[in-house]
C-alpha positions as CSV (number, residue, x, y, z in Angstrom):
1,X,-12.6,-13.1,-17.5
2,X,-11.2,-10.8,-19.6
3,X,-6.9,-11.5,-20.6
4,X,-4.7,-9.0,-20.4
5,X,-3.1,-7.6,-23.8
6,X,0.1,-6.7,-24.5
7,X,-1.3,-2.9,-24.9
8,X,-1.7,-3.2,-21.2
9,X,1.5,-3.9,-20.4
10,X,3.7,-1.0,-22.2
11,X,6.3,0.4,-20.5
12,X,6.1,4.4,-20.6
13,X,9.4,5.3,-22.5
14,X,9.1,8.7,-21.1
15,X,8.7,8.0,-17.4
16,X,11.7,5.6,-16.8
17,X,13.7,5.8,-14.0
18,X,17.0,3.5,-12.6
19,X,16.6,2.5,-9.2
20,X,19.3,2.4,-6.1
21,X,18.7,1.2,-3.0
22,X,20.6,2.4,0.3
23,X,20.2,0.7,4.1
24,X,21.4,1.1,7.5
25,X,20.5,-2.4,8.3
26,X,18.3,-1.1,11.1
27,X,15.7,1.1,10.7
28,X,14.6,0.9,6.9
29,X,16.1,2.0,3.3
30,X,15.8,4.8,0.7
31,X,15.3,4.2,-2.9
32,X,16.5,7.0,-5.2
33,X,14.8,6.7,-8.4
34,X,16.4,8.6,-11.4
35,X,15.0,9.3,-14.2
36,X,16.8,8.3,-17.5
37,X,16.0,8.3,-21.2
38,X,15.2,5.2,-23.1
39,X,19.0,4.6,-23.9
40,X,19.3,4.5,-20.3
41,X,21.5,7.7,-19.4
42,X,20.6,10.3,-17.1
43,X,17.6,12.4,-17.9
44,X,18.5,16.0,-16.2
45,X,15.0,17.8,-17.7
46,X,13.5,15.1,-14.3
47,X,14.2,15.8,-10.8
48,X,15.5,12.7,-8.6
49,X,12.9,11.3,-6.1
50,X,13.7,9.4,-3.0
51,X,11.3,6.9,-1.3
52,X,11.4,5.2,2.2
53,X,10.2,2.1,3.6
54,X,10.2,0.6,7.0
55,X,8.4,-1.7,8.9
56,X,6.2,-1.7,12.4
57,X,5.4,-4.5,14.1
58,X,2.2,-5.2,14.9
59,X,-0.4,-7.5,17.0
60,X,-1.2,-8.7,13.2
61,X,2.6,-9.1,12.4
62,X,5.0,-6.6,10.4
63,X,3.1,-3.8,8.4
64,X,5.5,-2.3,5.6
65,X,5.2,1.0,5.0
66,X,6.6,2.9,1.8
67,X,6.5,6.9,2.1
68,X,8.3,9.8,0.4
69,X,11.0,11.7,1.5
70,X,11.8,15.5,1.3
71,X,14.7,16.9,-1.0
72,X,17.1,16.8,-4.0
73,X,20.0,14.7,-2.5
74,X,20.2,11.4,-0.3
75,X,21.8,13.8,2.8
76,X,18.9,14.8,2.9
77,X,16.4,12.1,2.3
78,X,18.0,10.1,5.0
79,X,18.0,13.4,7.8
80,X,14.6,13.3,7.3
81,X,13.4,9.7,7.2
82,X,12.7,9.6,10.6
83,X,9.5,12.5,10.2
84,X,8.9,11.1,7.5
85,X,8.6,7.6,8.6
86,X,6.5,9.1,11.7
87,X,3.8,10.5,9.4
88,X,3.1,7.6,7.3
89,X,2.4,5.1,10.5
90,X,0.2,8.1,11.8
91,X,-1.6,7.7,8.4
92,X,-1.4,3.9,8.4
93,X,-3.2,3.9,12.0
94,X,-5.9,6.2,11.3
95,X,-6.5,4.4,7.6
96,X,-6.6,1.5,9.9
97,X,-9.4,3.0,12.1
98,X,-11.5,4.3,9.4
99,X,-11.4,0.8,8.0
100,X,-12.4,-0.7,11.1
101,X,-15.0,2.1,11.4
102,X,-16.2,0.8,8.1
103,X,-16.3,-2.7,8.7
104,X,-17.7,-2.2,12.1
105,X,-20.6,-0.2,10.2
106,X,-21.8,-2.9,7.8
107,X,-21.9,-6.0,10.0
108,X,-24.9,-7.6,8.4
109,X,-26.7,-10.8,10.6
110,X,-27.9,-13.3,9.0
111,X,-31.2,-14.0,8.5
112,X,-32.0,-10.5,8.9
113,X,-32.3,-9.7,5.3
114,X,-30.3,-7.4,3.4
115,X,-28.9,-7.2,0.0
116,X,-31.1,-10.5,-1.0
117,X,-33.7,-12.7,0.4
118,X,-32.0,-15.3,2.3
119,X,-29.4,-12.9,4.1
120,X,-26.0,-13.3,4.0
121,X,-25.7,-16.9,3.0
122,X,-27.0,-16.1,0.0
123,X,-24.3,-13.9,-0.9
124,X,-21.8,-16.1,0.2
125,X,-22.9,-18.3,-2.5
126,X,-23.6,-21.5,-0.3
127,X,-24.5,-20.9,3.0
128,X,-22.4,-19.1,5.7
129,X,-23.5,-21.0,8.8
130,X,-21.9,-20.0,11.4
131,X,-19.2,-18.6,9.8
132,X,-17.8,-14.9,9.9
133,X,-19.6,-11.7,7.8
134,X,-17.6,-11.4,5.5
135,X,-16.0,-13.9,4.3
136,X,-13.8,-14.4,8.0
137,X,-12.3,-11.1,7.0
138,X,-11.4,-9.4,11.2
139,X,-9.7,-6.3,11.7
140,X,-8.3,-5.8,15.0
């Protein structure tokens, strides 16, 4: 396993931005990221960016979702959280069927050959009997 150098970990002094969060409490927050210079002051040359993040319950339990929202001041990243909030759970649902699509696709049973000799045991590194392809992973 390779370590992690200290090369890796470098902040980009060019790309820095402060951070405030805002909340209704309710529905979900809005960070505004703005970009400063290195010494920490307002970088005007870099336009503000707003991001939004919510939660939906589901039969799984609370998926958060993080999405961007439209325009240069907060007025107007909170009037349209709400479309934007609509899009990204339309997104997460239909990233959530292709996955299932996926995983539905390469159900492998064992014994029945397949990437190795001995089926999936094999790749399981010890046996799998009985268990779940995959490791137990089940979308639902």
């Amino acid at each position: 396993m390779n370590q992690p150098s200290a090369e890796q970990f470098r902040m980009n002094r060019n790309s820095l931005v402060r951070e405030d969060s805002y909340t209704d409490g309710r529905v979900g927050s809005i960070r505004v990221l703005t970009p400063v210079t290195p010494e920490g002051e307002t970088d005007p040359a870099r336009e503000v960016s707003f991001v939004g993040q919510t939660q939906v319950m589901t039969q799984a339990g609370p998926l958060p979702l993080s999405f961007e929202l439209p325009g240069p001041t907060l007025s107007d990243a909170i009037d349209g959280f709400g479309s934007a909030a609509e899009k990204a759970i339309e997104e997460a649902v239909e990233e959530i069927k292709r996955l299932q699509r996926e995983q539905a696709s390469s159900i492998m049973v064992p014994g029945q050959g397949g990437a190795g000799s001995g089926g999936l045991g094999d790749l399981k590194g010890g046996g799998n009997s009985g268990g779940m392809p995959g490791g137990g992973i089940k979308l639902r």
